[in-house]
C-alpha positions in Angstrom: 0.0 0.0 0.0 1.3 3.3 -1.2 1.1 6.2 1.2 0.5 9.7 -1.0 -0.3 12.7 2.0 -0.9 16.1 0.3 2.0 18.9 -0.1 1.6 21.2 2.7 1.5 24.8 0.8 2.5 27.9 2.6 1.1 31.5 2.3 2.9 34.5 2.7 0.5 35.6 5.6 1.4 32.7 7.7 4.1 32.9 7.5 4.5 36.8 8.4 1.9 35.2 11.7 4.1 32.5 12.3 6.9 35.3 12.6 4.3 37.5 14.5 3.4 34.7 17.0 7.2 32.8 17.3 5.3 29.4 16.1 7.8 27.1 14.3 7.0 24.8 11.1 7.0 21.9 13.1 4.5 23.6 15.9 2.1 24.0 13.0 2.3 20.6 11.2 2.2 19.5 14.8 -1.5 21.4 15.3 -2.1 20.0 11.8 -1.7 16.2 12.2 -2.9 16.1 15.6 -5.9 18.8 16.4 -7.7 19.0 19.7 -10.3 20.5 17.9 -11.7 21.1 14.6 -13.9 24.0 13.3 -15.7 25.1 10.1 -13.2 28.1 9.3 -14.3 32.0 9.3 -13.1 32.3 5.6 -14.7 30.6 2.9 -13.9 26.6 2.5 -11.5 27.0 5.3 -11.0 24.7 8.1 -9.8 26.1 11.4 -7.3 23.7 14.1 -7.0 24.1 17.4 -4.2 22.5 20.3 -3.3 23.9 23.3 -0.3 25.6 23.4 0.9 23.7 27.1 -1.3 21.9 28.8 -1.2 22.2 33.1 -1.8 18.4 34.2 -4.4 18.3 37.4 -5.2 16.2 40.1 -7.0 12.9 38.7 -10.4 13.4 37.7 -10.2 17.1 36.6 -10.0 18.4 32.6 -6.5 19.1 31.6 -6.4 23.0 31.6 -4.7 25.5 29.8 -4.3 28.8 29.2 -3.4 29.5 25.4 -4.4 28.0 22.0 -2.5 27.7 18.9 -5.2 27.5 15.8 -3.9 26.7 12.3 -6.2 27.8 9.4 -6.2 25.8 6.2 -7.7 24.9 2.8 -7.7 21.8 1.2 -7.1 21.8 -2.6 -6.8 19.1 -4.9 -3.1 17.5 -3.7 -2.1 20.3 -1.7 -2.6 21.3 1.9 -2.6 25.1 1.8 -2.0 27.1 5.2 -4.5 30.0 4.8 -3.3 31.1 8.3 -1.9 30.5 12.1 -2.1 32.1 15.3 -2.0 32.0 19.7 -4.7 32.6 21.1 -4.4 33.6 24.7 -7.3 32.4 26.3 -9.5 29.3 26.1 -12.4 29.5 23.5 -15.4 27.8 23.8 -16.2 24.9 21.1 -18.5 26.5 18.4 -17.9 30.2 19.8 -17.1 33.2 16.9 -13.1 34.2 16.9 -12.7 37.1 18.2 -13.5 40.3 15.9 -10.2 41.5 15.5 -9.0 38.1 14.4 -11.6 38.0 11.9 -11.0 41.2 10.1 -7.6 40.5 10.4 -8.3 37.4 7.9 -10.9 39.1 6.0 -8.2 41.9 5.2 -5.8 39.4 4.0 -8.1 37.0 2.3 -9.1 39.1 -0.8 
């Protein structure tokens, strides 16, 4: 059995937010292979990824916890993976919540 995975395709905004929020490559691919969470993405056919940045262990019984997020924006196009963009969060977000507005018209500025 042949394994084919799609070429992971950079943008030139994230990587100026990869700069902007000191996330490496690997951090990303990291968030990309192995999400916490998955969301319909603000921009259009875009899929948003979420881990925690560090998680804080607890006593047994408790939710991990943790205080930032890293999310990891993408688009999947026929044989390429293409990282729309990527940013820390610092907070928690709730699952199904709106990003924040700033992060929104951030994108939207960027997208067209």
């Amino acid at each position: 059995m042949k394994f084919t995975s799609k070429k992971l395709v950079w943008t030139a905004h994230s990587q100026a937010k990869m700069r902007q929020y000191r996330l490496s490559e690997a951090r990303v691919r990291r968030v990309i292979h192995s999400p916490q969470r998955v969301e319909e993405g603000i921009a259009e056919d875009t899929v948003a990824m979420m881990q925690p940045a560090s998680v804080r262990r607890t006593v047994a019984g408790k939710a991990a916890e943790w205080t930032q997020e890293i999310w990891v924006m993408i688009s999947e196009r026929p044989g390429e993976r293409r990282v729309v963009s990527a940013w820390r969060y610092p907070g928690v977000t709730k699952p199904g919540d709106p990003l924040p507005a700033e992060i929104v018209r951030e994108l939207q500025r960027f997208a067209r």
